[in-house]
C-alpha positions as CSV (number, residue, x, y, z in Angstrom):
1,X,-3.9,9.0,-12.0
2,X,-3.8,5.4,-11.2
3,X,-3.1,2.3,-12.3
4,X,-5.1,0.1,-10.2
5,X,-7.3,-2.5,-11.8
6,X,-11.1,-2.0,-10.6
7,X,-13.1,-5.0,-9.5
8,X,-15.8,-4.6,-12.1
9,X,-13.0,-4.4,-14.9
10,X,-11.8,-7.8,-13.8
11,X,-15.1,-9.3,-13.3
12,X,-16.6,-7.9,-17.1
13,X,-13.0,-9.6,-18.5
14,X,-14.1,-12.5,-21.0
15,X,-12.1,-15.8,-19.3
16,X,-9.3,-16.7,-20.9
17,X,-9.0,-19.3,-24.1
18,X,-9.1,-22.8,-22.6
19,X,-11.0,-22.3,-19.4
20,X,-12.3,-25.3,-17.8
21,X,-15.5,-26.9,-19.7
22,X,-18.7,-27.4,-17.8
23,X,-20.8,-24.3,-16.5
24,X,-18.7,-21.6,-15.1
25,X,-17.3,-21.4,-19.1
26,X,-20.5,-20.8,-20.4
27,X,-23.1,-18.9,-17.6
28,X,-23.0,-15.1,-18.0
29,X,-23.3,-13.1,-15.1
30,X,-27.2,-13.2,-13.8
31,X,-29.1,-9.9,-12.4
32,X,-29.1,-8.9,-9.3
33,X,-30.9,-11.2,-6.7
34,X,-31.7,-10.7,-3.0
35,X,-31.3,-13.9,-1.2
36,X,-31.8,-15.1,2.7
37,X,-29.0,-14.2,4.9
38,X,-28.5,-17.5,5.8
39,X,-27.6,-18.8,2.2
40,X,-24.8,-17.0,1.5
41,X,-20.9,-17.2,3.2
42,X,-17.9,-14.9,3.2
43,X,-14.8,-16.5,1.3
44,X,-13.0,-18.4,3.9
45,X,-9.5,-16.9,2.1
46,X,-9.9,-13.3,2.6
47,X,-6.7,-12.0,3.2
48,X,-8.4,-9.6,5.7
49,X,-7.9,-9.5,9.2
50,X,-10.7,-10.1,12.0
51,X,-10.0,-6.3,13.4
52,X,-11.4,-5.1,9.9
53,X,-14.4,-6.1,10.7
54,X,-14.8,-3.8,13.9
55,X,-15.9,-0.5,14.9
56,X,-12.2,0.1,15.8
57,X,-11.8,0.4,12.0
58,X,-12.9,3.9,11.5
59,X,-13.3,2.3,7.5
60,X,-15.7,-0.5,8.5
61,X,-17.3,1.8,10.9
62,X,-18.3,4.7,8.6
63,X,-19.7,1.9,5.9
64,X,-21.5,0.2,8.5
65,X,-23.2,3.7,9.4
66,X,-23.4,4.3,5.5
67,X,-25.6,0.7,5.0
68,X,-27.7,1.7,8.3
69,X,-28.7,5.0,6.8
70,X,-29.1,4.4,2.8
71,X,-29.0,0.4,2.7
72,X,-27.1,-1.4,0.2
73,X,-26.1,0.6,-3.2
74,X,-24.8,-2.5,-5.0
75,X,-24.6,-5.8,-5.1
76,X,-21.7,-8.3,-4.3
77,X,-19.8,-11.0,-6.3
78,X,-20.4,-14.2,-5.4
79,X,-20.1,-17.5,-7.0
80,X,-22.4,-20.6,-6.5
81,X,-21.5,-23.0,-4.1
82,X,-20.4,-25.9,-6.8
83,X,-18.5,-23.8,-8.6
84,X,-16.4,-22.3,-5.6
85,X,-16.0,-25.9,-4.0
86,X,-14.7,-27.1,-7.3
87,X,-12.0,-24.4,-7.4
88,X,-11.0,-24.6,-3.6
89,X,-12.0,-28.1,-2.6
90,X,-9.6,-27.1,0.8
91,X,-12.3,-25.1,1.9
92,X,-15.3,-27.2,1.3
93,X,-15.8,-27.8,5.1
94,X,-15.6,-23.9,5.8
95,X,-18.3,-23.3,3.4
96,X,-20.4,-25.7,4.3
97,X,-24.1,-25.9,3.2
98,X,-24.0,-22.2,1.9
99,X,-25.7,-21.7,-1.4
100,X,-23.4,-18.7,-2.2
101,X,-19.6,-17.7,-1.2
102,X,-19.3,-13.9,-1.4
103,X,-16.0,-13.4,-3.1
104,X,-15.9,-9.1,-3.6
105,X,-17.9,-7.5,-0.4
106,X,-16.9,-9.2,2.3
107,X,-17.1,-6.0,4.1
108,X,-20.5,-5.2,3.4
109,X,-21.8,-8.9,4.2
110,X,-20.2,-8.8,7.2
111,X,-21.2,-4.6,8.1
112,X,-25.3,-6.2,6.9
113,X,-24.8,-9.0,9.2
114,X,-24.1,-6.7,12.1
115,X,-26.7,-4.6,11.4
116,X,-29.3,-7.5,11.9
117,X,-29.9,-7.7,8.1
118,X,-31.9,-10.9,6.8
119,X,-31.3,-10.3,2.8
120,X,-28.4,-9.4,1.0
121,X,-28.6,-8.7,-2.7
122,X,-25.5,-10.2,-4.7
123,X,-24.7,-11.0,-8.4
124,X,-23.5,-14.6,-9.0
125,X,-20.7,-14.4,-11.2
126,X,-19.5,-18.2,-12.1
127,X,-17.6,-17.2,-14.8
128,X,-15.1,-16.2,-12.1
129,X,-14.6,-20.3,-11.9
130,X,-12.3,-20.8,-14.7
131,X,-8.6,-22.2,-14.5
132,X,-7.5,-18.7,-15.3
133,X,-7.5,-18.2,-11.6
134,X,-9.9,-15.0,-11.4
135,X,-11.0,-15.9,-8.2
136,X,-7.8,-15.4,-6.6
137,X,-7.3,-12.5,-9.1
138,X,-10.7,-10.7,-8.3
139,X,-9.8,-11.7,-4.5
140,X,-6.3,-10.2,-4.2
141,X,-7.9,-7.0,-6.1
142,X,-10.2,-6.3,-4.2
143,X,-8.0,-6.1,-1.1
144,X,-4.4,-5.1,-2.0
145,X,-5.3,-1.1,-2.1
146,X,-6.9,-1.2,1.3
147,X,-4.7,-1.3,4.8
148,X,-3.9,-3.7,7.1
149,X,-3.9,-6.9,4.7
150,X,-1.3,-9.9,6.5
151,X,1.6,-9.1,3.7
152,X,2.5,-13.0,4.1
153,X,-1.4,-14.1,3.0
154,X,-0.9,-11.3,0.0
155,X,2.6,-12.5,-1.1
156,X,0.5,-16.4,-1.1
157,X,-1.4,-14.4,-3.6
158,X,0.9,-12.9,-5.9
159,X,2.9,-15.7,-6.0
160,X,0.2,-17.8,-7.7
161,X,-0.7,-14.9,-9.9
162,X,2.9,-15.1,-11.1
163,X,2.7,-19.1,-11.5
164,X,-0.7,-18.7,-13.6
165,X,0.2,-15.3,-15.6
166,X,3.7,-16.0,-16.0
167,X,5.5,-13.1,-14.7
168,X,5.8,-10.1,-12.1
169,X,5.5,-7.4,-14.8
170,X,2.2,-8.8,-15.5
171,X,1.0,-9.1,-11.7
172,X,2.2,-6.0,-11.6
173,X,0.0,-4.6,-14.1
174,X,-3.3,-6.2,-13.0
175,X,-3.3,-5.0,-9.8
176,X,-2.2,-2.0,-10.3
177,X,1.1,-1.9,-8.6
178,X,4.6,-1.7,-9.8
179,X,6.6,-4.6,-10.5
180,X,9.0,-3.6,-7.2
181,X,6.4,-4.1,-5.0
182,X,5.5,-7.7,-6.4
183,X,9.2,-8.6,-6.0
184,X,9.5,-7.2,-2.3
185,X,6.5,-9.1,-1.2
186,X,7.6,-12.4,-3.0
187,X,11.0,-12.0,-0.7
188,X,8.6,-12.4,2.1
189,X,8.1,-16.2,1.3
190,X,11.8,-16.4,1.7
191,X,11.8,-15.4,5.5
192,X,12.0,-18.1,8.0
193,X,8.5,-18.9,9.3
194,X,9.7,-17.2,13.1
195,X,10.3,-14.2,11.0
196,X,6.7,-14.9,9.1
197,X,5.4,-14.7,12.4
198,X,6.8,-11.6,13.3
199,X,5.0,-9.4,10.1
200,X,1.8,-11.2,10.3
201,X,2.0,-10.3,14.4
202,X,2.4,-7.1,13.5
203,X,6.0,-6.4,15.4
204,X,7.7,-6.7,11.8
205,X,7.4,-4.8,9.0
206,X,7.9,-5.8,5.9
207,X,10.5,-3.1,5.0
208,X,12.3,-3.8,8.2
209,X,12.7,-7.5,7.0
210,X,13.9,-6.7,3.6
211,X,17.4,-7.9,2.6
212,X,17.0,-10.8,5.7
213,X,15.9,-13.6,3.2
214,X,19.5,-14.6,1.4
215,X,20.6,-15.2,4.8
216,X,20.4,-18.2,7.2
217,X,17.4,-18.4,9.2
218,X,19.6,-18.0,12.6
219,X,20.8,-15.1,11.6
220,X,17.5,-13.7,10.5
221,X,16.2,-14.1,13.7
222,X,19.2,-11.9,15.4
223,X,18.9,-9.6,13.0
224,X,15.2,-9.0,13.8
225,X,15.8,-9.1,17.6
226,X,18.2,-6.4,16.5
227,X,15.6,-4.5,15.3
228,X,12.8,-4.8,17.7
229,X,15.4,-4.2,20.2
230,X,16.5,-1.0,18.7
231,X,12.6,0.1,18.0
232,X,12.2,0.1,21.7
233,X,15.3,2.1,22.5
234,X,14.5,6.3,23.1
235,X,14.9,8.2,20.3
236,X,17.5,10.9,20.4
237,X,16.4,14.6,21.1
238,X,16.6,16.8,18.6
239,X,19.2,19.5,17.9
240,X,17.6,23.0,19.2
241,X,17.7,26.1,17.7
242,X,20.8,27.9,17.8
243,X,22.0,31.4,16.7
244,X,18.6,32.1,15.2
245,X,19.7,28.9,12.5
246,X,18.1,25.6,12.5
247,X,20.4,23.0,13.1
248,X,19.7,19.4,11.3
249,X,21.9,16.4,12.3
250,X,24.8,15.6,9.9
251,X,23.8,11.8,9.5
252,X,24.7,9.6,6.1
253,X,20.8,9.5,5.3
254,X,20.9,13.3,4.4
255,X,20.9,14.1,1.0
256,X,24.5,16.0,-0.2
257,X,25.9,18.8,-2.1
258,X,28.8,17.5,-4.2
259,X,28.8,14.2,-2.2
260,X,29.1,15.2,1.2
261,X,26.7,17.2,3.9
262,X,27.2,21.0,4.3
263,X,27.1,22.8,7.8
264,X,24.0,21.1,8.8
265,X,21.6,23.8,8.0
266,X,18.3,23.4,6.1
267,X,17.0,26.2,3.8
268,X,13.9,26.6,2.5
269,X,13.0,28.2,-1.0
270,X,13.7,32.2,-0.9
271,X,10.1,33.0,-1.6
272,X,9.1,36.4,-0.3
273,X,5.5,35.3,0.9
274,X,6.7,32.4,2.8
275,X,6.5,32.1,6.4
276,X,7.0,29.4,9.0
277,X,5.0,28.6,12.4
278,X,6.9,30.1,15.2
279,X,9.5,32.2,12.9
280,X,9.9,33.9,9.5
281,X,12.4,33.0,6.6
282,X,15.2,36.1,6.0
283,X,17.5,35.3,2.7
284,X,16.3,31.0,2.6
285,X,17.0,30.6,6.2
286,X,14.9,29.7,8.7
287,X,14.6,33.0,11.7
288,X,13.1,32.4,14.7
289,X,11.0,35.3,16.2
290,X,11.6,36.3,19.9
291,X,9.1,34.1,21.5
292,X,10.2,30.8,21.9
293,X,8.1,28.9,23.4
294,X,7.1,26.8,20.4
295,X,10.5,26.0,19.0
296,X,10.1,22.6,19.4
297,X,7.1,22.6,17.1
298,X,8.6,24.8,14.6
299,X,11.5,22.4,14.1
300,X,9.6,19.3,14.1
301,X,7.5,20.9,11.1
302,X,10.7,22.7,9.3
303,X,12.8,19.3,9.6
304,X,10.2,16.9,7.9
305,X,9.4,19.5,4.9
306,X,10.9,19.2,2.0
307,X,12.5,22.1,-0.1
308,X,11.3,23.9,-3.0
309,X,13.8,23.7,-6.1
310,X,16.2,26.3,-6.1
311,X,17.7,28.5,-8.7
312,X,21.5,26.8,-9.9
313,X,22.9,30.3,-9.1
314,X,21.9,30.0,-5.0
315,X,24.0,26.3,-5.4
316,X,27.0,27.7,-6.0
317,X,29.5,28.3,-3.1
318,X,26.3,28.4,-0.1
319,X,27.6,25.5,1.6
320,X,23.7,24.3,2.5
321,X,22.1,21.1,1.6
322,X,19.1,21.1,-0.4
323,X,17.1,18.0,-2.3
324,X,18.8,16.9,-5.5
325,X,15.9,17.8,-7.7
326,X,18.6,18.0,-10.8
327,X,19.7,14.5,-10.0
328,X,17.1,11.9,-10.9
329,X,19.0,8.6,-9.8
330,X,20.5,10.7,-6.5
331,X,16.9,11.9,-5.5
332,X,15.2,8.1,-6.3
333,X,18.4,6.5,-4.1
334,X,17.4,8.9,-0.4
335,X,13.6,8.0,-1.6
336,X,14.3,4.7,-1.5
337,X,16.1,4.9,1.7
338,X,14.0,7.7,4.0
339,X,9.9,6.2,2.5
340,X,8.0,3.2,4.0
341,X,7.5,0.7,1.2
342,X,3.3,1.3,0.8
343,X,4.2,4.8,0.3
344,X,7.4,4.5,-1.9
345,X,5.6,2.0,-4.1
346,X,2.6,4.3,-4.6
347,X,4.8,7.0,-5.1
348,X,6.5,4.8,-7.9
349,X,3.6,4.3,-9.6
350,X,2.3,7.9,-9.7
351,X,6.0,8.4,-11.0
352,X,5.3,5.6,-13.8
353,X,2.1,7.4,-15.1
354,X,3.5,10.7,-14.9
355,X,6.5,9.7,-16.9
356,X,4.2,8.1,-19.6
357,X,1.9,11.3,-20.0
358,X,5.2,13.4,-20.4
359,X,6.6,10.9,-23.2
360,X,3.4,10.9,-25.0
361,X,3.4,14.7,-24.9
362,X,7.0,14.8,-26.2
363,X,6.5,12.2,-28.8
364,X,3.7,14.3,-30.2
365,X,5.6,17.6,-30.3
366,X,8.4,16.6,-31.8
């Protein structure tokens, strides 16, 4: 389940109680309409990058094939050209002559204009032209589930989303992400602008540069030389198989059994039916069988799984590590530390809902 606002949920919300007076207040949405390629314009501040817009994008690529094959299913937002230049007056040159600025389908304008298309159907939506800011709401929506946005051009985003709606939490819940991942991306704007540079080049990521803003901007810059330095350094082997046990380095990042690591082995759940590639599990331990010759496969697979619960009576007195799943706060804290932020914020959310179906189950037995 997921909390992300849709695009046509934001577009069908009535604008807000004071909205600018004139004709964007007032105009419903019109029908459908096919118009001439030539009157119509992508938004000139799509946080999207140029490569999305490529065959090398196996996204863009399969909808471009898609529109060659069916045509277009639906229709785009746009908003008229008055209405957009009144909002964004900074990009009135950009936008030029064009009777229509696509602002949700930028994809598929720019997958028909590569396909030779002449017409494009889109639905003018000027209501999106109130001082509510839905533009850059409907804009920011439309792109923050999808990879390979510049996270500097999306904190821009949020940050006026928190200016207009008044807080993270709220952000948070239009677009469908948790209120962590607002506050990490608003750090961003903290960052000296070399540092900028380096996340919207690509050599940065944002999780690498968390933590840097509180400090001065020289030392943010050795710190990420630090860190680009290190990435190109060669990763340490791993540990090979040894008296039939697979051996796991003892590092602080692995999770602990009454505070401290145990004997550096990893077990797997004692299931009867489970097996391995390249060895069998005897009494929760990982065997290897005679052959060999795929060991290193075997460990790479074992090392990056992640163990079933356990009974509390195989705890007691084994000596092996295992995930804390009886330890909320010590499971969220090597989460936190071992997950990429995309992924640790999406698990978050997933979290979030899940905790809010349980409470509404408990609330309604009790």
């Amino acid at each position: 389940m997921s909390r992300r606002t849709s695009f046509t949920t934001l577009l069908n919300q009535a604008p807000a109680t004071g909205a600018v007076s004139g004709e964007a207040e007032d105009k419903p949405a019109l029908p459908p309409t096919t118009v001439l390629m030539h009157t119509i314009t992508g938004n000139p501040e799509n946080p999207r990058q140029p490569e999305d817009y490529t065959d090398d994008d196996p996204e863009f690529a399969e909808l471009k094939e898609t529109m060659r094959l069916v045509g277009q299913l639906q229709p785009v937002a746009a908003v008229s050209h008055d209405v957009y230049v009144r909002i964004k007056p900074e990009y009135a040159k950009a936008v030029k002559d064009a009777e229509y600025v696509v602002v949700g389908g930028n994809r598929r304008l720019a997958a028909a204009r590569q396909l030779g298309w002449t017409r494009f159907d889109i639905r003018v939506q000027d209501r999106l032209g109130d001082e509510d800011g839905r533009l850059d709401d409907a804009v920011i929506i439309e792109n923050i589930h999808r990879k390979k946005i510049d996270p500097i051009k999306e904190a821009e985003f949020l940050r006026r989303m928190v200016e207009r709606h008044g807080s993270q939490d709220e952000v948070a819940r239009r677009i469908g992400k948790s209120q962590m991942y607002v506050s990490h991306r608003l750090e961003l704007l903290k960052l000296d602008d070399e540092v900028k540079h380096e996340i919207e080049a690509g050599s940065l990521k944002p999780s690498q540069a968390r933590g840097l803003a509180s400090k001065p901007a020289e030392e943010q810059r050795a710190q990420v030389a630090k860190i680009k330095e290190s990435a190109q350094q060669p990763k340490p082997r791993k540990k090979p198989v040894q008296n039939g046990v697979l051996k796991t380095a003892q590092s602080t990042d692995d999770w602990p059994v009454d505070g401290q690591p145990q004997n550096g082995v990893l077990e797997t759940a004692q299931h009867g039916g489970d097996s391995a590639e390249g060895g069998q599990l005897q009494n929760g331990v990982l065997k290897p069988e005679p052959d060999t010759t795929e060991t290193h496969e075997t460990q790479t697979a074992a090392s990056e799984s992640v163990p079933e619960p356990r009974q509390a009576s195989a705890d007691t007195g084994s000596g092996v590590r295992k995930f804390p799943y009886d330890d909320g706060k010590e499971a969220a804290f090597y989460l936190n530390r071992r997950m990429e932020d995309d992924q640790f914020f999406a698990m978050v959310d997933e979290v979030n809902q899940m905790a809010k179906m349980r409470r509404e189950k408990a609330a309604k037995a009790s």
